[in-house]
C-alpha positions in Angstrom: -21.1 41.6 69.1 -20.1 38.0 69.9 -18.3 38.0 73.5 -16.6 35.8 75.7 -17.1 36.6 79.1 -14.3 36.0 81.6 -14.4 32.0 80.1 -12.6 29.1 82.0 -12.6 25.9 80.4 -10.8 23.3 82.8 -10.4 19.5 81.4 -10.7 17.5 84.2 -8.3 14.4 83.8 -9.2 10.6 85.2 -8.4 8.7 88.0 -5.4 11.0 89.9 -4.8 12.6 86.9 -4.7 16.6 87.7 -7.4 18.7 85.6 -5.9 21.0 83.0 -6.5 24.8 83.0 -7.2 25.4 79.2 -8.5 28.9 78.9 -8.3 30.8 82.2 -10.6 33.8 82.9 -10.6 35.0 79.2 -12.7 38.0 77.7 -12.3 38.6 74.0 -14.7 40.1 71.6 -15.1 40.2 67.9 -17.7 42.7 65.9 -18.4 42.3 62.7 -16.6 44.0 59.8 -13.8 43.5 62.5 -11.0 41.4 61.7 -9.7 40.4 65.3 -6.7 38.0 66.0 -6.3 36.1 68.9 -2.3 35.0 69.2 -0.1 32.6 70.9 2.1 30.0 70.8 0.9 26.0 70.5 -0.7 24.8 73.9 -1.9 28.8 74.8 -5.5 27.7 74.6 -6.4 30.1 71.4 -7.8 26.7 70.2 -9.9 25.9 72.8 -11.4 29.2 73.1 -12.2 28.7 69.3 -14.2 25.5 69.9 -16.1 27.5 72.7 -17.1 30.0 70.7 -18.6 27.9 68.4 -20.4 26.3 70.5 -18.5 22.8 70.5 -17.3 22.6 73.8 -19.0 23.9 77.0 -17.4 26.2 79.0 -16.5 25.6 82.8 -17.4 29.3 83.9 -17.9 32.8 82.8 -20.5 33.1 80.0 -20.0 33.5 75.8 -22.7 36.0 74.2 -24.5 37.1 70.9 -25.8 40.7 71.2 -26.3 40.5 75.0 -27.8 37.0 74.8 -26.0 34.3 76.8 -25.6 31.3 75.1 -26.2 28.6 78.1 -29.8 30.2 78.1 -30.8 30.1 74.7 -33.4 27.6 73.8 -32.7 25.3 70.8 -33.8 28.0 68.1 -31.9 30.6 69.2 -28.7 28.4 69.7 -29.4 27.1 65.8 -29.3 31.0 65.2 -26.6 31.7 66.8 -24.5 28.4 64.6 -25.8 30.4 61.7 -24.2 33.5 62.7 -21.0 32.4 63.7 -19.3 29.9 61.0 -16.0 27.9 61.1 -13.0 28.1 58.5 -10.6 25.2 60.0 -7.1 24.9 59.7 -7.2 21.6 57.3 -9.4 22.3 54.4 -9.0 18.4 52.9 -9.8 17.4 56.4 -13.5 19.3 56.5 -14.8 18.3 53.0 -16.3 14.9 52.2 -14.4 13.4 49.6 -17.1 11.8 48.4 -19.2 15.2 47.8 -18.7 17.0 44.9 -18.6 21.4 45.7 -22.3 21.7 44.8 -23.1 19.3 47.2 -21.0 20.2 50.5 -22.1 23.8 50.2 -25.7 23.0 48.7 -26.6 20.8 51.5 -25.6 23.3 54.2 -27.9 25.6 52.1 -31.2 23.3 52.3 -30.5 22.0 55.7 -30.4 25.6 57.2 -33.9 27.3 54.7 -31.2 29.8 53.5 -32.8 28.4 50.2 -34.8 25.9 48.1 -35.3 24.7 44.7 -33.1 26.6 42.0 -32.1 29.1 45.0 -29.7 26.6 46.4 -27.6 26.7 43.1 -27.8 30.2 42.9 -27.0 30.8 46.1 -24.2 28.0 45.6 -22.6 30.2 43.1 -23.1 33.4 44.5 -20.7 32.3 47.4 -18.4 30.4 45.1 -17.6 33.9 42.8 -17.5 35.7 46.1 -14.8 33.8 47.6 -12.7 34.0 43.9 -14.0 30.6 42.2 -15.3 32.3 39.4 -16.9 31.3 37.2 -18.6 29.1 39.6 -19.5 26.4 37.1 -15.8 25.6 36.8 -16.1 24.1 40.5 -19.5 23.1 41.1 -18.9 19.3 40.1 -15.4 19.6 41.8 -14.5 16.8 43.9 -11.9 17.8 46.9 -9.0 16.1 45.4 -9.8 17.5 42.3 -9.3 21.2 44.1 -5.7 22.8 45.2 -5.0 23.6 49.0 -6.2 26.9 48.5 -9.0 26.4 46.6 -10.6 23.8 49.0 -10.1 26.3 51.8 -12.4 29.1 50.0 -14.3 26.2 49.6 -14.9 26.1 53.4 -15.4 29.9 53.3 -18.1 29.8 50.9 -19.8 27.2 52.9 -19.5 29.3 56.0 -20.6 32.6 53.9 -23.8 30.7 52.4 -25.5 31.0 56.5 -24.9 34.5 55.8 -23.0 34.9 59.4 -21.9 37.4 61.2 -18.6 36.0 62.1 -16.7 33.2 61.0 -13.7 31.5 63.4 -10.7 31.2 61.4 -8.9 28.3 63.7 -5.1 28.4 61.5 -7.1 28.5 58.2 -4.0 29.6 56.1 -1.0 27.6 58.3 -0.7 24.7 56.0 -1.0 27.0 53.0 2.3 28.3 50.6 3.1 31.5 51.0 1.5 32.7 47.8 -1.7 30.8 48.2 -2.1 32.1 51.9 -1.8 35.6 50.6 -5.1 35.0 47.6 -6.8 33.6 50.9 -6.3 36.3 53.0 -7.1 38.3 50.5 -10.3 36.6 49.8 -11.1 37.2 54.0 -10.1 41.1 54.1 -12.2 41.3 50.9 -15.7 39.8 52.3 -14.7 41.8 55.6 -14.9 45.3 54.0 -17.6 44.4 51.7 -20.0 42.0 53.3 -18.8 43.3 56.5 -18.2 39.7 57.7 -16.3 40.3 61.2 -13.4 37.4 61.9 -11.8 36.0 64.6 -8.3 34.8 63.1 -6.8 32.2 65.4 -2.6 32.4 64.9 0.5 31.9 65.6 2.1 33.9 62.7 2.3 37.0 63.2 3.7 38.8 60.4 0.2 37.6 58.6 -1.8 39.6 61.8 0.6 42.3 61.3 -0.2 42.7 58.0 -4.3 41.9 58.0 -5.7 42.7 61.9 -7.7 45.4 63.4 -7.4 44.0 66.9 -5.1 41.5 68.4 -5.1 39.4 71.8 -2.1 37.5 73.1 -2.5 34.5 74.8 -0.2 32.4 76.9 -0.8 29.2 79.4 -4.3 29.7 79.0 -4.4 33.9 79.9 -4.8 36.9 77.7 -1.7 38.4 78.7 -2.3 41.5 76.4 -4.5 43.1 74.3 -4.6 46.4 72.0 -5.3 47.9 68.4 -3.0 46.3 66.4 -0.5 49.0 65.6 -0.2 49.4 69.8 0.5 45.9 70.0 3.2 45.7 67.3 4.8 48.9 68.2 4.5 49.5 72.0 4.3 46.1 73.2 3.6 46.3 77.1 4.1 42.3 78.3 7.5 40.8 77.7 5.7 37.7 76.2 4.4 39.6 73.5 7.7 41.6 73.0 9.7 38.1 72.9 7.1 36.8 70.4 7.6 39.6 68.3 11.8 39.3 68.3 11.1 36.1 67.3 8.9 36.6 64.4 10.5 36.8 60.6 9.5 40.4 59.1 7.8 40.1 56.5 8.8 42.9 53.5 
């Protein structure tokens, strides 16, 4: 189970400038085969806690955990293993490709750098994650540059290059807000798909929620920083308890 433990992140400002409460006191958790959401409007700090759970940011309290294991005390091997087992999907898939690298490359490398593989493994392991995220056949994209991919296609990209460290949880930070509507539902699809079949557990990182309606176990709201609630997701969309969550959900389209 990856945890975050009653997490405060404050960023403290310069000169008289007053420090900024980011996350404040948080505890979420994700398992895998889980698909959680974590939910909010912009400036709620669902972003920050993303960076803090992978490890990009330190935290200013509280503690972030991998199967009981806190992350400030692992030693440099265990925090490489824990990198492995928790992976990114970002919100800007040109953004987090090189455009210089063609597919084989950008996913290869991460192969090689990480002894998931070597020699003809790396291209079959390439491909392996390319057919599992839809890009099939895999030869089709493998000498693929970026611009030479659609939106959607360069995002399961990104999760193929996540799914080659074989995690355990990959951090969806608004991987399918820039996406159409069509194209965000194949990706989607894509992520509930290596959920139930891999049993890959996501933390989906959102402000829409008619797409966490439709593809969440487990949601968390967040506002200025707090999780204000927290529930199953049915309880959450149909007995809302906090009257942030029950104006965020008036104020969501409904999605047929």
């Amino acid at each position: 189970m990856l945890e975050a433990l009653e997490v405060t992140k404050v960023f403290r400002g310069r000169h008289s400038t007053a420090p900024v409460v980011a996350v404040d006191d948080v505890t979420v958790r994700a398992r895998p085969g889980q698909f959680v959401a974590i939910v909010g409007e912009s400036g709620s700090g669902k972003s920050t806690l993303a960076r803090i759970l992978l490890d990009l940011i330190p935290i200013s309290s509280g503690r972030v955990e991998l199967d009981g294991a806190d992350l400030k005390t692992m030693d440099a091997a265990a925090r490489r293993a824990y990198r492995r087992a928790v992976q990114a999907v970002l919100q800007d898939p040109a953004g987090s490709l090189n455009p210089r690298k063609r597919v084989d490359r950008t996913i290869g490398e991460v192969i090689r750098l990480h002894g998931m593989a070597s020699g003809r493994g790396v291209r079959d392991k390439t491909v392996e994650v390319l057919e599992l995220v839809g890009l099939s056949p895999a030869d089709r994209y493998l000498d693929r540059f970026p611009h030479e991919l659609s939106g959607g296609q360069r995002q399961r990209v990104l999760i193929a290059r996540a799914l080659a460290l074989d995690p355990r949880i990959i951090i969806a930070d608004e991987a399918v807000s820039a996406l159409d509507a069509s194209v965000k539902a194949g990706v989607l699809r894509v992520m509930v798909d290596l959920k139930d079949r891999l049993g890959v557990g996501f933390v989906f990182i959102t402000h829409d929620l008619p797409v966490v309606q439709k593809v969440a176990d487990y949601v968390y709201v967040m506002r200025n920083g707090k999780v204000v609630e927290e529930g199953e997701k049915d309880a959450v969309f149909e007995h809302p308890e906090h009257p942030y969550t029950r104006m965020l959900l008036a104020s969501a389209p409904v999605l047929a």
